[in-house]
N, C-alpha and C positions, 0 to 999 in steps of 0.2 A: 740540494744536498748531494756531495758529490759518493757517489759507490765505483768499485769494483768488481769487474768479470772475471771468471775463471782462467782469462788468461794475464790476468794481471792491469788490464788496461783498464785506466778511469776515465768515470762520465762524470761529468760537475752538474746533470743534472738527474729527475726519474724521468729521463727516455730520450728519443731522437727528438731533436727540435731543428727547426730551417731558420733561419736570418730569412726572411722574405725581402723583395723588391716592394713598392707600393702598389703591383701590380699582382701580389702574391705567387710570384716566382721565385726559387728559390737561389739566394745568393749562396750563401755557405751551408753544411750541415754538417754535424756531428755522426748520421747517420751512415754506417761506411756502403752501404748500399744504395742508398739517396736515389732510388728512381733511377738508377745508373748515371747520373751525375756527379758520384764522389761525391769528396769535400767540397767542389766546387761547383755552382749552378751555370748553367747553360752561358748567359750573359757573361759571369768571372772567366768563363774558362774559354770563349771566345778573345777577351784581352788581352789573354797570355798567348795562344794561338794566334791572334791576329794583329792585337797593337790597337784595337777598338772594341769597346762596348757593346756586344751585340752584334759586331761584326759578319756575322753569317747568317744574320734576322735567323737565330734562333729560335729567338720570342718575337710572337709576333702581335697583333692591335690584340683589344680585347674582343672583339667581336668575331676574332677566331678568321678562319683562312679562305681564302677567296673574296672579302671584304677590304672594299677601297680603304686608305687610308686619308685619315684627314684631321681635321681638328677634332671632332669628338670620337675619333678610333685612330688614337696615334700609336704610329711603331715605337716600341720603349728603345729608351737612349737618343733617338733618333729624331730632326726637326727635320719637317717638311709633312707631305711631299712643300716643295715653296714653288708656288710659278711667278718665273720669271716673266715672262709674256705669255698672253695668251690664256684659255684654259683647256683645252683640247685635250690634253694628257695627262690620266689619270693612273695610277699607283696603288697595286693591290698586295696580297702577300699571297704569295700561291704553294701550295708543296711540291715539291721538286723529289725525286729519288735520286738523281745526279748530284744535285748538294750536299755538304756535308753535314751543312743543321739539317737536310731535308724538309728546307724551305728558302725560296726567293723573294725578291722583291720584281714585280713586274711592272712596267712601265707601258700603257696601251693609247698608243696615239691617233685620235681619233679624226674626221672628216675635218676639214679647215683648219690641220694644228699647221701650216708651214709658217718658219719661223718662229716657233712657240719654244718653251724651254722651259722644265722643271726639273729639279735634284732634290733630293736629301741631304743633310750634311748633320756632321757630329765634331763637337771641337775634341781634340784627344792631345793630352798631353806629353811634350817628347822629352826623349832628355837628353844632356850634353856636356857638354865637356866645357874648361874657360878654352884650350889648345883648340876645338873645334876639332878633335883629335874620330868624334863620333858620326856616323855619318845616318841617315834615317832612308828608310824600305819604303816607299810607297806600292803597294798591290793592287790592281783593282781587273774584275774579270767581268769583262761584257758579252754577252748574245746577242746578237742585234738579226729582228726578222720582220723586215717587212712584207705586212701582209696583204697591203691593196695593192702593189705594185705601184704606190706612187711616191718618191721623194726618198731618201733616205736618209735612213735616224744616224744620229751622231753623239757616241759615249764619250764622255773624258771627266779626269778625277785634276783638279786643280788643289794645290797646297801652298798653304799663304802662313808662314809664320805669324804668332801675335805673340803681344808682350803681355806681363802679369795682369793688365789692366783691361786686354783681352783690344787694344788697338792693333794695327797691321803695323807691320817691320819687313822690311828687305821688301822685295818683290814676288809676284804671286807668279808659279810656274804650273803649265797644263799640260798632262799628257792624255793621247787619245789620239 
């Protein structure tokens, strides 16, 4: 039942309500104070800021922070960690005061990772023009600290157009 407040503005319901995630985070909310999230919940409002979902591991596993991530405590929006070879290097979610979500993703590569290789990825949607007239931002900000003094680690963010069907198009380009 929708009421009005003294200043005139309507609520179509009796109170604040959140659109939750399945992870019961909140996406949108009526409530204009929303945990200081606004309208928008962590994850929406890392999309608009960032052009990804989650972008700035806002949110992080369910088992809360300093806990690896993996198949039964996955970072929301996010696949992985995936390894590519090897399994030496593992992926945790840590808080950071330097971040803006005031949280990271940390990557810790352990005795016998050489040549091992693990990422995250998230597909996100771009958009475009027929003219090709629009052109797309890739960001990506790495720390890199090796801490045995042996080997050095290597970041880079690769972007591979796909088509509706979610096959690959054109060629895949890496920066790092």
């Amino acid at each position: 039942m929708a009421h009005q407040d003294d200043q005139g503005n309507w609520y179509y319901d009796d109170g604040d309500v959140d659109l939750v995630d399945p992870h019961g985070n909140p996406l949108f909310s009526n409530d204009p104070s929303a945990g200081g999230q606004g309208a928008f919940g962590g994850a929406i409002a890392d999309f608009v800021l960032y052009g990804v979902v989650n972008g700035a591991f806002t949110l992080g596993p369910s088992q809360g922070v300093g806990t690896l991530i993996g198949p039964d405590n996955t970072l929301p929006y996010w696949l992985g960690p995936v390894q590519v070879s090897g399994n030496a290097i593992i992926c945790t979610w840590v808080a950071d005061a330097s971040s803006p979500s005031g949280h990271n993703l940390r990557f810790t590569i352990g005795p016998g990772a050489a040549g091992d290789e693990a990422y995250v990825e998230q597909i996100v949607p771009v958009g475009g023009t027929r003219s090709r007239a629009l052109a797309h931002l890739v960001r990506a900000f790495f720390r890199l600290a090796a801490t045995d003094g042996g080997g050095t680690p290597y970041a880079y963010v690769t972007a591979q157009y796909l088509t509706a069907a979610l096959a690959t198009t054109g060629s895949a380009a890496t920066v790092g």
